[in-house]
N, C-alpha and C positions, 0 to 999 in steps of 0.2 A: 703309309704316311698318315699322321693323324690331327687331322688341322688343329682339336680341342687342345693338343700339346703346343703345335707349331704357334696356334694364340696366345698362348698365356704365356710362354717363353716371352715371344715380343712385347706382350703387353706389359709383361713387369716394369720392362727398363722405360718403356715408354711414359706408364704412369708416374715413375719417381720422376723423373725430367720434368713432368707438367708441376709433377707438386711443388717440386724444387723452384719452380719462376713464378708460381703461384704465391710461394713464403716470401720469396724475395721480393714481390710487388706489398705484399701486405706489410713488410717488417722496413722499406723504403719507407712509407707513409707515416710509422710509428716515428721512424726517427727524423723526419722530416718536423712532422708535429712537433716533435722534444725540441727541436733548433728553432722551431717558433716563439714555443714557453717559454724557453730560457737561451734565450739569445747569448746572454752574457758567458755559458762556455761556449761560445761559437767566437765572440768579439769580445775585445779589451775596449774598455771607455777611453775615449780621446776629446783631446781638447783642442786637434787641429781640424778636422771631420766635422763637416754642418752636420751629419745625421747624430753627432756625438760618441759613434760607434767605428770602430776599424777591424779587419781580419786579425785574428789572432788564431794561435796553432792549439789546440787540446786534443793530446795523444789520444785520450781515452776513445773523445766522439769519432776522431778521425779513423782509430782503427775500427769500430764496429763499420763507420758509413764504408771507408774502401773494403772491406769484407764482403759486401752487397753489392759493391758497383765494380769490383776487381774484370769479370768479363765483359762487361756490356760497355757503349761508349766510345769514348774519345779516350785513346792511351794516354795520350800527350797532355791532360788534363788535370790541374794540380788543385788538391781538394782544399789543399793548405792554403792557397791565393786569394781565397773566396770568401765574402762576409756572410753570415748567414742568410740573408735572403738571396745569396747569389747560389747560395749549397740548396738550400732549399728549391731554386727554379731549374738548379742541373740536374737534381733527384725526381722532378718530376717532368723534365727534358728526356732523360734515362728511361724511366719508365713507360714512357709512350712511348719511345721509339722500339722500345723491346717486344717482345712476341711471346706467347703464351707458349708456345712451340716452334723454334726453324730460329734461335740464335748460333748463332757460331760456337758456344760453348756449348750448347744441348746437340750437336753433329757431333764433336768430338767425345761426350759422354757414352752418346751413343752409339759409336765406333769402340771406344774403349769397354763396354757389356756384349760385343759381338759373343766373346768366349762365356760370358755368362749364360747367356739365350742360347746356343749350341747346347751347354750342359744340361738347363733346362730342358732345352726340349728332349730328350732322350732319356734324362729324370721320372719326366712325367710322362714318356713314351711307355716307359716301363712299367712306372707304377700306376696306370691307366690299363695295363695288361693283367698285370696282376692282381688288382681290386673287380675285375672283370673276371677272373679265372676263379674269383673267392678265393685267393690265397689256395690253389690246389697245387700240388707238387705235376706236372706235366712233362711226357716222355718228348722225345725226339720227336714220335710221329703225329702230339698232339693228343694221344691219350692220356688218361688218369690212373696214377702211379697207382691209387686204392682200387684200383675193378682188374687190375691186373693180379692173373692167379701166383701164388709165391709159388717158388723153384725149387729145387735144391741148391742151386747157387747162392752165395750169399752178397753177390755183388749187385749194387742200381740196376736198375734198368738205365739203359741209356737217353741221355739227358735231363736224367733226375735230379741229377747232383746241380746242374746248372740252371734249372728252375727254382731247385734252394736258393742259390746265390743270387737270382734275378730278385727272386722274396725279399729277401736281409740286405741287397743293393737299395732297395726302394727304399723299405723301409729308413734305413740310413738315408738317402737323399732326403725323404720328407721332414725327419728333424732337423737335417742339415739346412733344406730350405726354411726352414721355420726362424731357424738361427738367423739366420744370411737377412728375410725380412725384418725381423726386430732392430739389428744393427741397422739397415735401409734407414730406419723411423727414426732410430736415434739419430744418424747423418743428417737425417731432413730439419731433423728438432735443433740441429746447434748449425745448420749450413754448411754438411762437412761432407755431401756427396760429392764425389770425384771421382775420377779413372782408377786411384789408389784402390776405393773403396769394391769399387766392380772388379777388380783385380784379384781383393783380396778377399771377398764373397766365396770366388770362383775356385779358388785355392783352396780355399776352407770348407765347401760342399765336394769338392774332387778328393782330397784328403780325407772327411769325413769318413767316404761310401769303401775308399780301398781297405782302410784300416780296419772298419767292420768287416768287410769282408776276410780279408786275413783271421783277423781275432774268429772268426766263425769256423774257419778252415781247421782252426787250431785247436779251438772248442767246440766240436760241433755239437754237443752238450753236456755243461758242467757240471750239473746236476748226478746225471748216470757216472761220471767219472771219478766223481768225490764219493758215490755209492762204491763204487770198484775199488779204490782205494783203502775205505774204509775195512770195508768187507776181506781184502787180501785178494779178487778174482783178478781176471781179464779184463782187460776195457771190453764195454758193451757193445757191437756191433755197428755200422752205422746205421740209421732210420733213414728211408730212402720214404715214405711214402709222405711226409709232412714237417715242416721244420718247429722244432721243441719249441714250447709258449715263452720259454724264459727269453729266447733270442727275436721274439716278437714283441716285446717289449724292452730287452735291451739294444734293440738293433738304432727305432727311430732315438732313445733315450742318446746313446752313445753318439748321433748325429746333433742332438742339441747341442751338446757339448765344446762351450771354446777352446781354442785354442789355449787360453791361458790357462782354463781345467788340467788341461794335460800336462802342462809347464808346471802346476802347483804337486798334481801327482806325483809326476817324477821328481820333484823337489824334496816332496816327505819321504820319498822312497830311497833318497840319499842315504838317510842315515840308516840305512840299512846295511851299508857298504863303507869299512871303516879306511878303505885308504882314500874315499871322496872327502873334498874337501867341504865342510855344512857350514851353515848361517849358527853364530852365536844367538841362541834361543834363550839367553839367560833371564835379561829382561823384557820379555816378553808380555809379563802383567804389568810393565808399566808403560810399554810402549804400545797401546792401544787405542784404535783409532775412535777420535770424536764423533758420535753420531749428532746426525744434523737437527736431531729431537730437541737437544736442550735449546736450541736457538728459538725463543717466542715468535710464534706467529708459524712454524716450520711445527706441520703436525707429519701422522702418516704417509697420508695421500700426497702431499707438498712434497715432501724426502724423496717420493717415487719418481717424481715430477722433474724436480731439481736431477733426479739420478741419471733423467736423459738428458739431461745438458752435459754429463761429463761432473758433475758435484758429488761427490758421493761423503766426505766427510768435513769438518769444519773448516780443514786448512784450505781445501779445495776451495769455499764459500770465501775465505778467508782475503785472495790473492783473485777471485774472479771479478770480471769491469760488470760495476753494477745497471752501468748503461747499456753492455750487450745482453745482460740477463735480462732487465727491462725490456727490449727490444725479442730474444728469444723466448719470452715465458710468457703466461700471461697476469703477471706480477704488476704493479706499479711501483715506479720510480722510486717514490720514499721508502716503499715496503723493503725493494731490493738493496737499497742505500741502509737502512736500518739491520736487515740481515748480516751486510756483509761488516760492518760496522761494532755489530756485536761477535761477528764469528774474529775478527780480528784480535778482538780482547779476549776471545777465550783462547785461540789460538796462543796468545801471548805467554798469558798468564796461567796457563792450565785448568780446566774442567771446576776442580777445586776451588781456586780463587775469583774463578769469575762470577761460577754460583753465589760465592759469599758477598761479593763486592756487587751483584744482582739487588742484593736485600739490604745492600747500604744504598740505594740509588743510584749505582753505576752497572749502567748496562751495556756502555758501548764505549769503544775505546778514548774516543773525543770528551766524554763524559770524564771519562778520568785525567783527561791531558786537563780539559776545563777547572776541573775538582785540586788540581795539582799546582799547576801551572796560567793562570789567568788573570789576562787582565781586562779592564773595563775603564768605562770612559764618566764622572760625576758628572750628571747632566747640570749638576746645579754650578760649579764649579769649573765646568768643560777640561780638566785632566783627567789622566789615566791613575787608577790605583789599582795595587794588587790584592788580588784574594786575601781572604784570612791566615795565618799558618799555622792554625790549629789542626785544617784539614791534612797538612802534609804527613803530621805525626801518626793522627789517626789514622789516615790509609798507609801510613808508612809501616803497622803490624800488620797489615792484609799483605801487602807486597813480600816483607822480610817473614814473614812465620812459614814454618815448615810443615809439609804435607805427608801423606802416605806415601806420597809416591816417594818424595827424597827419603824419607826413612825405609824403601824397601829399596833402590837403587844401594844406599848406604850398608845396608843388609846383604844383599848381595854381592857386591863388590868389595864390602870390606874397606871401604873409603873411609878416611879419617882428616876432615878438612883440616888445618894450620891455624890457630887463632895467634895472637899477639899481644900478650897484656903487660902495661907497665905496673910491677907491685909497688916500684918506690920511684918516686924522680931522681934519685940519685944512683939509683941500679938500672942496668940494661935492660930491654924486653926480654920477656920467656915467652917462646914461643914453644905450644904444646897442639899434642894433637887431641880433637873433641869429638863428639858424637854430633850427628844431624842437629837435632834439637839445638843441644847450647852454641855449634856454631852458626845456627841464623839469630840466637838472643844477642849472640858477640856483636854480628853485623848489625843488629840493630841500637844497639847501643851505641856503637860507633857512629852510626847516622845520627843520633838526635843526640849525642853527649852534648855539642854546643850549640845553642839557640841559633847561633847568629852564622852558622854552615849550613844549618839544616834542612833548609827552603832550599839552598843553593844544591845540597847534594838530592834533594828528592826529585827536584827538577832536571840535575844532570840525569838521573834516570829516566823520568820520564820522556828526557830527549832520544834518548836511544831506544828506548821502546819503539816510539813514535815517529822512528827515523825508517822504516823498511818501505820497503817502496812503493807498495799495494796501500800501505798507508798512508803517503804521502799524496799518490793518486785518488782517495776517496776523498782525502780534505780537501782537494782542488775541486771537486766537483761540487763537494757539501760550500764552500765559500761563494764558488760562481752561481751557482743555485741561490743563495743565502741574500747573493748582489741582487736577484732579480726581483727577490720576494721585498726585498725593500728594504729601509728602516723600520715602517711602523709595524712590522712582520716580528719585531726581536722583543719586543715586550705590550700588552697593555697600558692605552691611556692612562693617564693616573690624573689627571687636570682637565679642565674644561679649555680651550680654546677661545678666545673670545674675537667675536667677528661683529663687524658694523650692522649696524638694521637694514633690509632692504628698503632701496628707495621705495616711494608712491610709489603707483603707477599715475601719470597725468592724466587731468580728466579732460 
């Protein structure tokens, strides 16, 4: 028995439970704070309420906060009933009464790793034996495969071959645990550890270690076998005294390996095989995923960052609540609300037109519903008037021009949209078929033919842009936010105020 192994086994799942209530107390306090700042998404303003404030329901805060307090608490405790300062004293009701270690969710986490810490320990039993032996090939009785004189036999000596496999076992467990750790850090980073997660560790280091081993059985070196091939001989004998370098490094390599590595492999390996059925690869170069670079303020290091949250390209950024990334990252609110704001408009509008509508002064989607669609209130006046509708037209060639991408879809599909032109009032429409290009000039001329539709149809656009539901949730929080900051938060003084003189003071 080897206690070094028997500890670290337990120590894993113990550490992740501590870190796991450790996050959850510090990420409680973030959003606690946030429901102090900005009360107003916690409560609706009331006119019956001395405080002037009442509970109101916001999906967005509500789902990060029950995220955090889902095990700890009162069940029966409805987060929805509560004004903000009532959420804010049950969040930190919740976290006093909790435990750094010994809640009722950290017992059953740790009941559900029992199978992980078993595999560990016998993992590291092994490869504690073998980093101890320096990787030497060893017989049954404990000697060394190399000081034993060769035979005439061509067969191991006995339990050579199984000191091989204990080698190439290890080896595989150690990138497999390596793997298994990194996912741990990711779960910790978005609050996603659970029973599933130690479940599915455990399956995925047990799977790792068999399948190396097999592939070893199979190959016990592919190097000499491509040489025999090549050559026209024999396969080369088996090496009993040491296992080939290539499999000491493909051994732990193959244990890094996720699962979806292997789903992707056998994927490409479809079309190897023509009665499988394959994924249409036609548009491939234009269906490629956004990196989360072009988003300002989203450099290298950031994209790494965002990538253990589960973000990895813009649509992801696009559709995530910028309240739990503020709470899981170490981002600020406006930074995350600005990210997710522009990922939306690019998501929208493609790569292409967001860059360009960037460098007209639209960088976020609200920018352009603003730019489109706005109104405002004459302070000299006190009604509301609309924007200009010059801007409609002008952005209205950013939205309707055509890109790369529709001319290589068009290309490769052999698409020919339908246009409709009337040549005479007195004759019927022809309707013909066009290339990319002239059918977005068509639709854009149809848009702005007459002045007095034009505002009305750019704006039915931009309702539907603007209608999906990730976006309909950032503008609730940009609004509520927006209430709290005030009025004099939306523009600079432009006039003096004038206020009476102070009294004397009496002498």
């Amino acid at each position: 028995m080897s206690w070094a192994a028997l500890l670290l086994a337990l120590f894993v799942p113990v550490l992740l439970i501590y870190c796991r209530n450790e996050i959850r107390v510090r990420r409680l306090r973030l959003i606690a704070d946030f429901v102090l700042s900005y009360p107003t998404t916690r409560d609706k303003r009331s006119a019956t309420s001395s405080a002037g404030l009442e509970p109101a329901s916001n999906p967005s805060l509500e789902l990060v906060t029950a995220k955090y307090l889902a095990d700890l608490g009162d069940p029966d405790y409805k987060l929805s009933r509560s004004n903000s300062m009532e959420l804010v004293e049950e969040i930190e009701r919740r976290i006093r009464s909790s435990r750094i270690f010994g809640n009722l969710g950290d017992y059953r986490l740790l009941a559900a790793s029992a199978g992980f810490a078993v595999l560990c320990y016998f993992g590291f039993l092994n490869l504690f034996s073998v980093v101890t032996n320096g990787f030497e090939i060893l017989t049954a009785s404990g000697g060394r495969v190399c000081s034993i004189a060769a035979g005439a036999t061509t067969c191991c000596p006995e339990g050579s071959v199984n000191s091989q496999l204990q080698i190439v076992g290890s080896l595989a467990f150690a990138g497999a645990f390596i793997a298994a750790s990194r996912q741990f850090v990711r779960s910790l980073a978005v609050f996603d550890l659970s029973a599933y997660t130690f479940l599915w560790q455990t399956v995925e280091i047990f799977a790792s270690v068999i399948i190396v081993i097999f592939l070893y059985e199979a190959f016990e070196d592919p190097s000499k076998a491509i040489e025999a091939i090549v050559a026209g001989g024999d396969a080369a004998a088996r090496q009993c005294d040491e296992v080939p370098w290539i499999w000491m490094a493909l051994a732990p390599l193959l244990g890094l390996l996720p699962q979806s590595a292997t789903k992707f492999l056998l994927l490409k390996m479809q079309s190897l095989v023509a009665w499988v059925k394959t994924d249409d690869d036609r548009f491939n170069a234009v269906t490629r995923l956004t990196p989360l670079d072009v988003i300002d303020g989203i450099d290298y290091s950031t994209r790494f960052r965002l990538e253990e949250c589960g973000i990895y390209d813009v649509q992801n950024l696009a559709t995530y609540n910028p309240i739990m990334l503020h709470v899981e990252s170490p981002y600020g609110i406006y930074q995350t609300i600005d990210w997710v704001g522009q990922a939306q408009l690019c998501n929208i509008l493609g790569l292409d037109k967001f860059l360009l509508l960037k460098q007209m002064n639209i960088r976020t989607v609200f920018d352009l519903e603003r730019s489109l669609d706005f109104w405002s209130i004459d302070e000299r006046r006190w009604r509301p008037f609309e924007g200009p509708d010059e801007f409609d037209k002008i952005y209205a060639g950013v939205l309707f021009a055509a890109t790369n991408a529709m001319r290589k879809i068009g290309e490769v599909s052999g698409i020919q949209p339908l246009v409709s032109r009337q040549p005479k009032a007195d004759l019927p429409p022809v309707i013909e078929a066009v290339g990319i290009d002239a059918y977005c000039i068509w639709a854009c001329e149809v848009i702005t033919a007459d002045p007095a539709t034009t505002k009305r149809c750019i704006e039915h656009l931009m309702g539907w842009i603007a209608d999906d539901l990730h976006v309909r949730r950032l503008r609730r929080i940009w609004q509520e936010m927006s209430d709290d900051l005030g009025e004099r938060s939306k523009r600079m003084d432009t006039s003096f105020v004038l206020r009476p003189p102070a009294p004397e003071p009496a002498q």
